[in-house]
C-alpha positions as CSV (number, residue, x, y, z in Angstrom):
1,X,36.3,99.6,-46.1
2,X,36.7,99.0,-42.4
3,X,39.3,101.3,-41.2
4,X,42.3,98.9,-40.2
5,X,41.5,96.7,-42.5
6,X,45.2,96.3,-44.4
7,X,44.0,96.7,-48.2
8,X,39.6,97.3,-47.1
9,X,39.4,92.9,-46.9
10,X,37.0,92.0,-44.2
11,X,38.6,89.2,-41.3
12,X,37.5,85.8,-42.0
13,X,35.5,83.8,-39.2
14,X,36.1,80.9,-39.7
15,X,38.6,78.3,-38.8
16,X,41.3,76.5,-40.5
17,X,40.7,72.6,-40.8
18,X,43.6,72.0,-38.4
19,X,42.5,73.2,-35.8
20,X,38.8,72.0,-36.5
21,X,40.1,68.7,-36.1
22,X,41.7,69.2,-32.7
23,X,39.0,70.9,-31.7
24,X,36.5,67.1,-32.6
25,X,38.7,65.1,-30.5
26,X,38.7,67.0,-27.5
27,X,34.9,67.2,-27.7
28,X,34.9,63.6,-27.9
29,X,36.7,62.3,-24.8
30,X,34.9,61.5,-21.5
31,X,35.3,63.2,-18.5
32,X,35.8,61.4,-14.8
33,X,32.5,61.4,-14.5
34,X,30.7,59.9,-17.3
35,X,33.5,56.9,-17.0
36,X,32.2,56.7,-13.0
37,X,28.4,56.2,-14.4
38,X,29.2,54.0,-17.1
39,X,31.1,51.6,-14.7
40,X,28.4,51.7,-12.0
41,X,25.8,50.7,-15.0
42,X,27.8,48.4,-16.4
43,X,28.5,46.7,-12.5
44,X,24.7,46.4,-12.3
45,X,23.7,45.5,-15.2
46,X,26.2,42.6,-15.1
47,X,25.0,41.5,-11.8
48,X,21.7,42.0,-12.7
49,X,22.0,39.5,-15.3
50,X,24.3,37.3,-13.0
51,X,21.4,36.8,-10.2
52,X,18.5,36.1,-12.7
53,X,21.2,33.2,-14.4
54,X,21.7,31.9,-10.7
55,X,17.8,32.3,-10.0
56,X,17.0,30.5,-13.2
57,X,19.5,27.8,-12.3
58,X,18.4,27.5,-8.7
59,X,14.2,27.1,-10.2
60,X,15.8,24.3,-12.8
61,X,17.8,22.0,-10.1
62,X,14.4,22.0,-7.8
63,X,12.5,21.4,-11.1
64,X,13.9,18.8,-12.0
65,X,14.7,17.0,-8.3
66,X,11.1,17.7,-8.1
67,X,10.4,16.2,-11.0
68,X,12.6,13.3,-10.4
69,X,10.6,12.3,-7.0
70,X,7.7,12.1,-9.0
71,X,9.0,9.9,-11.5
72,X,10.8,7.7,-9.0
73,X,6.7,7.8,-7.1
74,X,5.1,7.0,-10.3
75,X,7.3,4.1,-11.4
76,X,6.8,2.7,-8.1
77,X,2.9,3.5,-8.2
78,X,2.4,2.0,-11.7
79,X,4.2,-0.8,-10.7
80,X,2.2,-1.4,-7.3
81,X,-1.3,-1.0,-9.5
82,X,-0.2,-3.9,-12.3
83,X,0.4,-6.0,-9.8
84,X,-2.8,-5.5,-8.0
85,X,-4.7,-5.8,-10.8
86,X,-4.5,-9.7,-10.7
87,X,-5.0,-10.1,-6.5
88,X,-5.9,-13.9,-5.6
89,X,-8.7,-14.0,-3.4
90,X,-7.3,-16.6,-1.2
91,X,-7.7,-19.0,2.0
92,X,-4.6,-20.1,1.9
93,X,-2.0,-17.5,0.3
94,X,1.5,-19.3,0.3
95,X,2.3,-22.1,-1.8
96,X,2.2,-24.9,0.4
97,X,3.0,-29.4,-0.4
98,X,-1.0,-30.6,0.2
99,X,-0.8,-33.9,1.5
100,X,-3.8,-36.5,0.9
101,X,-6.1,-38.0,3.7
102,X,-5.3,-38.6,6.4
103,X,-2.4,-36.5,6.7
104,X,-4.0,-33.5,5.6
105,X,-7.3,-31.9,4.1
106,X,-7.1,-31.8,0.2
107,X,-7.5,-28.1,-1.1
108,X,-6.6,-26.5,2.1
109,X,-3.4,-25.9,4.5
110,X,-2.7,-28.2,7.3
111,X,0.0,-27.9,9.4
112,X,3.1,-28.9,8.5
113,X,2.4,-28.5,4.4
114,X,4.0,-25.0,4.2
115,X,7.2,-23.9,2.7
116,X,10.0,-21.9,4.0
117,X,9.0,-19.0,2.7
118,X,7.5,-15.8,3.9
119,X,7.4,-12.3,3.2
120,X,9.2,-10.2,5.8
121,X,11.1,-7.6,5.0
122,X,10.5,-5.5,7.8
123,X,9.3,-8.4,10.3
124,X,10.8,-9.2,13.8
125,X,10.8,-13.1,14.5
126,X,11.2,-12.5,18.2
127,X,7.9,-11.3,17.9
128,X,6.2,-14.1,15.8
129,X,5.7,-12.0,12.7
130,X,8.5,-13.4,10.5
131,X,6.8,-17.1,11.8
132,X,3.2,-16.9,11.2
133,X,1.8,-18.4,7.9
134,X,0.5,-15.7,5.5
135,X,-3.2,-17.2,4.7
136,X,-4.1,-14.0,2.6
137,X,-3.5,-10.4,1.6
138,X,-2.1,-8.7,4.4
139,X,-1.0,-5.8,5.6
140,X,1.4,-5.0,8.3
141,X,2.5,-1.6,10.6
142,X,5.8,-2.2,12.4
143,X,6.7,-0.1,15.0
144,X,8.1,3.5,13.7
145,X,11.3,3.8,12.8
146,X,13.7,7.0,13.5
147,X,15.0,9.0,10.7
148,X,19.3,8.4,11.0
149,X,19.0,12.2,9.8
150,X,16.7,14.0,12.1
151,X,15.6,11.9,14.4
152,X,11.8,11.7,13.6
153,X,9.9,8.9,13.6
154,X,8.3,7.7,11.0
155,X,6.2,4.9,9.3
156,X,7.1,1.7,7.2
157,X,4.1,0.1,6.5
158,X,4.0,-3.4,4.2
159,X,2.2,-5.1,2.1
160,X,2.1,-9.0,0.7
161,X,-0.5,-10.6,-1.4
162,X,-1.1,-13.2,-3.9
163,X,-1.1,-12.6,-7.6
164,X,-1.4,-13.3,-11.1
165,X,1.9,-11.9,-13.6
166,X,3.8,-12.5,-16.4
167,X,7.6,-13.1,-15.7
168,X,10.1,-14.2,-18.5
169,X,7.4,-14.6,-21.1
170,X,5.3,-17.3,-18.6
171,X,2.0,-16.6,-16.2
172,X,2.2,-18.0,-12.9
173,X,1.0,-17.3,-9.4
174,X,3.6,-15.0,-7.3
175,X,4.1,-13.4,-4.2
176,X,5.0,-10.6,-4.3
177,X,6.0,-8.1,-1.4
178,X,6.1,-4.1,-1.2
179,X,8.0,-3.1,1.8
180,X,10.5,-0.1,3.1
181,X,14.1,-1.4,3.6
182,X,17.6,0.1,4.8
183,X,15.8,2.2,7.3
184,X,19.6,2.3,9.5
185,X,20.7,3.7,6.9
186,X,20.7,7.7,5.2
187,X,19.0,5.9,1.8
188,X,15.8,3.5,2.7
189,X,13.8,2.6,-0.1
190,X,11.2,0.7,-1.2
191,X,11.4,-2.7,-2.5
192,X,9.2,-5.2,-4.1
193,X,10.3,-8.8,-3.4
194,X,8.8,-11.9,-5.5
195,X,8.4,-15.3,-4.8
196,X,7.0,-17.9,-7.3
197,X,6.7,-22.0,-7.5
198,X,9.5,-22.6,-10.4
199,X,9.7,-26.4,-10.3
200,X,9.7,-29.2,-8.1
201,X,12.2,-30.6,-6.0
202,X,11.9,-34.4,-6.4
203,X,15.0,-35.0,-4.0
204,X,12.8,-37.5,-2.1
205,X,10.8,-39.0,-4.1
206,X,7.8,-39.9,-2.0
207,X,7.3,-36.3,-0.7
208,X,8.5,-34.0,-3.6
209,X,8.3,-30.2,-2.4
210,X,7.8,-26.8,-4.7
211,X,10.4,-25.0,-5.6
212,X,10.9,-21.3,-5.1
213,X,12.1,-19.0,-7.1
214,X,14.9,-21.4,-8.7
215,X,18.5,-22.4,-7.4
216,X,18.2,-19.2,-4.9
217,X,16.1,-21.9,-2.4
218,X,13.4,-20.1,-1.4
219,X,15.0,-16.4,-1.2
220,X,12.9,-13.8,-3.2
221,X,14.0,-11.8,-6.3
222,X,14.3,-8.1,-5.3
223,X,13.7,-4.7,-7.2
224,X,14.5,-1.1,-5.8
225,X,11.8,0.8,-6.7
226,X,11.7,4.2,-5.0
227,X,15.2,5.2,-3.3
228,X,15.1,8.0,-1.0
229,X,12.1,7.1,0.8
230,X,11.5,7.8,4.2
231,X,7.8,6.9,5.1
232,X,5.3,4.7,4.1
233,X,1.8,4.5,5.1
234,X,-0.6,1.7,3.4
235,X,-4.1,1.6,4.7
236,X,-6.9,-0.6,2.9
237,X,-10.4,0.0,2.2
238,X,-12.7,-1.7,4.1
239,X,-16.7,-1.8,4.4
240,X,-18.9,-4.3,7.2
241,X,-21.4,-5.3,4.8
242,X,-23.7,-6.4,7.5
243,X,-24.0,-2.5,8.6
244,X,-25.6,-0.2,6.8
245,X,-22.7,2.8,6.7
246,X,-20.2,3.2,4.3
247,X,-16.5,1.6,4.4
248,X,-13.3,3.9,5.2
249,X,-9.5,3.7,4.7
250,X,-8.0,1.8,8.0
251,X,-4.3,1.0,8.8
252,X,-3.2,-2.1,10.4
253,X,-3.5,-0.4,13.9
254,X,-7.1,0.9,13.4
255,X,-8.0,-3.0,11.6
256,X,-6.7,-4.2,15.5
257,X,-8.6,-1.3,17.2
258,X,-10.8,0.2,15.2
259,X,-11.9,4.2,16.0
260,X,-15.3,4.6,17.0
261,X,-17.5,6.3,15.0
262,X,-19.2,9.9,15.9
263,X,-22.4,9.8,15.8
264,X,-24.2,13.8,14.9
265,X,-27.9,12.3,16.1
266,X,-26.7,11.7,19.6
267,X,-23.4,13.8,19.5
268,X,-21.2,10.8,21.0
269,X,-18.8,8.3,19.9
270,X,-21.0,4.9,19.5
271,X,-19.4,1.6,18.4
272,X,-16.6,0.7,15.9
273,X,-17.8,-0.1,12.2
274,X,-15.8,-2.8,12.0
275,X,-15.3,-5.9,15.0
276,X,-11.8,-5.9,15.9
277,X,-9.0,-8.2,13.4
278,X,-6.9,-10.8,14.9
279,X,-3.3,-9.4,15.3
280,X,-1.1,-12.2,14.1
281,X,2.3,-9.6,14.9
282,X,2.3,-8.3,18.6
283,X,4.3,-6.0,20.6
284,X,3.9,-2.8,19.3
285,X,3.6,-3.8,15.9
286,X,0.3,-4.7,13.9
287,X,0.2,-7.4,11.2
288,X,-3.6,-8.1,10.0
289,X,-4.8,-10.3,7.7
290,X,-7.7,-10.5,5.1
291,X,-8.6,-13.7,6.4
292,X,-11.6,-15.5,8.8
293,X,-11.4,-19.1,10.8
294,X,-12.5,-20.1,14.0
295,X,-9.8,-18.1,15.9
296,X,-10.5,-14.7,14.5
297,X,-11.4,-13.1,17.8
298,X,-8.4,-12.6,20.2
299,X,-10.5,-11.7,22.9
300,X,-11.9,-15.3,23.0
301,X,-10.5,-17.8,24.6
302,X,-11.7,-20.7,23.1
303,X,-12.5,-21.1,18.7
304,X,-15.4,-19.7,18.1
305,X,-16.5,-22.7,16.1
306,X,-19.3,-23.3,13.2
307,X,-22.5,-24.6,14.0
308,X,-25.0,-26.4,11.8
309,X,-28.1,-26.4,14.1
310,X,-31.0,-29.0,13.6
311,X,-33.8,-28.5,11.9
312,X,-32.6,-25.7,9.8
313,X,-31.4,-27.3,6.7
314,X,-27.9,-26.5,6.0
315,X,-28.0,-23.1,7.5
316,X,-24.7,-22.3,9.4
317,X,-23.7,-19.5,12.0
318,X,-21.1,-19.8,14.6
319,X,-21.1,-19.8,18.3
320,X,-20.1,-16.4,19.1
321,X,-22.8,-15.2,16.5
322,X,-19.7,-13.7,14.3
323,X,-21.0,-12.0,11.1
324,X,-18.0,-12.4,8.5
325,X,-18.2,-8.5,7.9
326,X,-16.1,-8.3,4.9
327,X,-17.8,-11.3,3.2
328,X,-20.3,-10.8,0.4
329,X,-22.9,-12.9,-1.3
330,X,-20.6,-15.4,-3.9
331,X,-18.2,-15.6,-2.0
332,X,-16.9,-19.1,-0.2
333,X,-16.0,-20.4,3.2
334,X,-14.0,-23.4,3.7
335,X,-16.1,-26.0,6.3
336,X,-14.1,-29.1,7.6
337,X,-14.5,-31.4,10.0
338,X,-17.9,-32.6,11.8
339,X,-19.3,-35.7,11.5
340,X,-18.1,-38.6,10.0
341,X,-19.3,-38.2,6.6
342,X,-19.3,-34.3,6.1
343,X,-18.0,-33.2,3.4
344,X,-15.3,-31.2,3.7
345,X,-15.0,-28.2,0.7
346,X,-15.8,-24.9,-0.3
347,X,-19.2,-23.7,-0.3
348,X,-20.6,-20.1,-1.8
349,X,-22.8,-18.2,0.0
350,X,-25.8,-17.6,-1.3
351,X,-27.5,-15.2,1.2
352,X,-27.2,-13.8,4.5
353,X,-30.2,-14.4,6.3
354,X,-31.8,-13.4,9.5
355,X,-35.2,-14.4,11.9
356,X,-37.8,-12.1,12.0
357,X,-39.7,-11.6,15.5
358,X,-42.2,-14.5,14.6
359,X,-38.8,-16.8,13.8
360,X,-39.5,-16.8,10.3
361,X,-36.0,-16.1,7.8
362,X,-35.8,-13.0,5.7
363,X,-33.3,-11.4,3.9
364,X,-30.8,-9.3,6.5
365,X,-31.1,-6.2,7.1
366,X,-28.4,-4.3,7.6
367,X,-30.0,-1.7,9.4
368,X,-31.9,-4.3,11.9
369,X,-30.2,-7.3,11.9
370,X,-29.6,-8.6,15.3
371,X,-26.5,-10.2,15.0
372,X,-27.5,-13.5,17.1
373,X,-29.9,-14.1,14.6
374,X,-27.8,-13.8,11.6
375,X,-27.6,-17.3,9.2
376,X,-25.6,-18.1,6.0
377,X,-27.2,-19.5,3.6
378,X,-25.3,-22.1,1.2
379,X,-25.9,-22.4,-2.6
380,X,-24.8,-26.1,-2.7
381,X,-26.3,-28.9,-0.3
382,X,-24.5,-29.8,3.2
383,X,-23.9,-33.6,3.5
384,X,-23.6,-35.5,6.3
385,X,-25.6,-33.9,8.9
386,X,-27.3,-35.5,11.2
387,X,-31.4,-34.5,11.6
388,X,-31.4,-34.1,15.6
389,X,-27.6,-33.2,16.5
390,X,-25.8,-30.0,16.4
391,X,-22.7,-30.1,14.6
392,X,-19.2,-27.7,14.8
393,X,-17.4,-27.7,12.1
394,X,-14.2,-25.6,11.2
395,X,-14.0,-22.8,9.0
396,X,-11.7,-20.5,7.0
397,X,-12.2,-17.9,4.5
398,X,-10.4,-14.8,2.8
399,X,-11.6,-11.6,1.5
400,X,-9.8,-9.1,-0.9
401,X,-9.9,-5.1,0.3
402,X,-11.8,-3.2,-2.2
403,X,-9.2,-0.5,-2.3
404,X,-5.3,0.5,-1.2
405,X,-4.3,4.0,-0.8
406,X,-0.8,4.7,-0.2
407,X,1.2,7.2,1.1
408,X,4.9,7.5,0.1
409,X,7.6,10.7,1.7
410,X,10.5,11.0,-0.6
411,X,13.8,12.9,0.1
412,X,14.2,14.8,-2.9
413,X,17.9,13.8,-3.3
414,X,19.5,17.5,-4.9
415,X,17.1,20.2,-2.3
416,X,17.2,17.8,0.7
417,X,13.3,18.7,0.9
418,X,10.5,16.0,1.5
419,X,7.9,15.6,-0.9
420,X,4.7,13.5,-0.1
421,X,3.1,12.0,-2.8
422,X,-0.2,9.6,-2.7
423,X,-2.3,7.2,-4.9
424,X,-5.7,5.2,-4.3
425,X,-5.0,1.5,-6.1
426,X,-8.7,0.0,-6.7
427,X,-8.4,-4.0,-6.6
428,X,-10.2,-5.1,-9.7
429,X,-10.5,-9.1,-8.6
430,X,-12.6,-7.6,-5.1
């Protein structure tokens, strides 16, 4: 035994279950510190997950705005392509009341036979554009507008053409119309307007007159299609066949002044591929139609008239030596007028012809063609010449762009950005 150990028993170590317990819960607590750490962890992890929930939300709303332009674009776009899937290749676009001999030429417009109707959304009549009589696709380039927001400038191009569609269940001819309005105000857009023959008014009996579009008297029927947009460019595709170089986009400016071409053999600009198109819209605006008569050269004072010469049997040029550019074997001019007897109607062209340096006719070249030499051959039989006169006749005829490509801006309406958004629109009926 252990001296002072009462009775030899050896001290026990360890400890009574009292103070075992007290001595767990004091181990247990946390000190300052650790409480410090856990709150600064817990203060980032929440904002951590705070910014990525605000990020996440931020990526959805431009998402879906985005998202929404392009669905507002693609309506519009799918819309624009049905509708040019039926284009009329026309002389004469608008529905017009054709009077008999000798009022009027049967099949064709005269003056005084058209309705009250035109497409002009974005037309100024001051300036003759809301007055001229639409004779075939066209396509028009006001001046630029300014942005109400910014004060940019920016296009509103339109469109109006002749077509084939199916409204209420029935197929009928239509006007239709693709144009920007409400640019005064923060929320253009871009609207298709229809016209179409539903009935005639027999009011006077003697002259009855189409109607348009119903008790509404002529007004069109409207559809929004793209709200928010801010800028619209429309430029057709276009291609002198009586050249030998491809075709290219041109807006209703460049169809008025078309840009020279650059030509790498000589390093220079050389001559427009295309002759200059009759402005029917001036000031600073350009309105251009798909369309040829005897006036189709503004620089000319006088028509530059048809003429049947003698001794060539039935082939026709015209005095200015014009070579209808746009105008294809199969398709038809219009030929009025002459002399007494003519025959005034549509004749197909059969083939474009040209004199060869011992006078003989062969085919035209498009790379040698002298343009003073150029004839049109007919597929069907001129009447009424005469053997040993000359004779001038009138002459009108329309052509059909092979191509649109349009260019829309949108103002994405939840991140205020602008989107641009483009589609090429190949006309089937060219």
């Amino acid at each position: 035994m252990r001296p002072g150990t009462p009775g030899g028993r050896r001290l026990s170590r360890r400890r009574s279950p009292l103070l075992s317990r007290r001595l767990g819960k004091a181990s247990r607590r946390f000190t300052l510190i650790e409480l410090l750490v856990a709150v600064a962890l817990s203060t980032i992890l929440t904002g951590a997950v705070v910014f990525i929930f605000i990020q996440a939300q931020n990526i959805f709303t431009k998402l879906d705005a985005k998202v929404q332009v392009y669905q507002y674009a693609r309506f519009a776009f799918d819309r624009i392509e049905r509708d040019l899937g039926n284009v009329t290749n026309s002389r004469d676009m608008e529905f017009f009341n054709d009077q008999a001999p000798p009022q009027g030429t049967k099949g064709r417009l005269d003056v005084g036979e058209e309705l009250p109707i035109r497409g002009t959304a974005n037309n100024d009549a001051s300036n003759t554009g809301d007055d001229i009589y639409n004779h075939s696709f066209t396509i028009r380039q006001p001046a630029k507008y300014t942005d109400t927001e910014n004060g940019i400038e920016r296009r509103w191009d339109s469109i109006y053409f002749k077509t084939i569609t199916r409204i209420g269940g029935q197929t009928s001819a239509t006007l239709i119309e693709y144009a920007m309005v409400d640019t005064d105000k923060p929320r253009p857009k871009l609207q298709r307007k229809l016209w179409r023959v539903t009935g005639v008014d027999a009011a006077n009996p003697l002259a009855p007159r189409f109607e348009i579009n119903g008790p509404q008297g002529g007004q069109p029927q409207k559809q929004d299609l793209c709200l928010y947009t801010i800028d619209c460019k429309l430029e057709v595709f276009v291609k002198n066949f009586r050249r030998s170089d491809g075709g290219a986009f041109y807006s209703a400016a460049q169809l008025v002044k078309p840009p020279r071409e650059w030509d790498r053999d000589i390093n220079t600009n050389t001559e427009p591929s295309i002759p200059p198109m009759k402005n029917d819209w001036r000031g600073k605006h350009a309105q251009v139609q798909c369309y040829y008569d005897a006036k189709h050269d503004d620089a000319r004072m006088q028509p530059d008239l048809g003429v049947f010469e003698p001794g060539e049997n039935g082939l026709f040029h015209t005095q200015a030596s014009f070579g209808f550019p746009m105008l294809r074997e199969g398709d038809s001019l219009y030929l009025w007028g002459g002399f007494r007897g003519f025959k005034g109607r549509a004749y197909t062209i059969r083939k474009f012809l040209m004199k060869d340096g011992k006078g003989a006719l062969v085919p035209w070249n498009p790379r040698t063609g002298d343009m003073t030499q150029l004839r049109v051959q007919f597929a069907e039989p001129v009447e009424g010449q005469r053997p040993n006169q000359q004779m001038l006749v009138r002459y009108a005829a329309g052509f059909v762009p092979a191509a649109l490509r349009a260019t829309v801006v949108i103002k994405d309406s939840k991140s205020l950005a602008n989107r641009s958004v483009s589609r090429v629109f190949k006309i089937m009926s060219n």
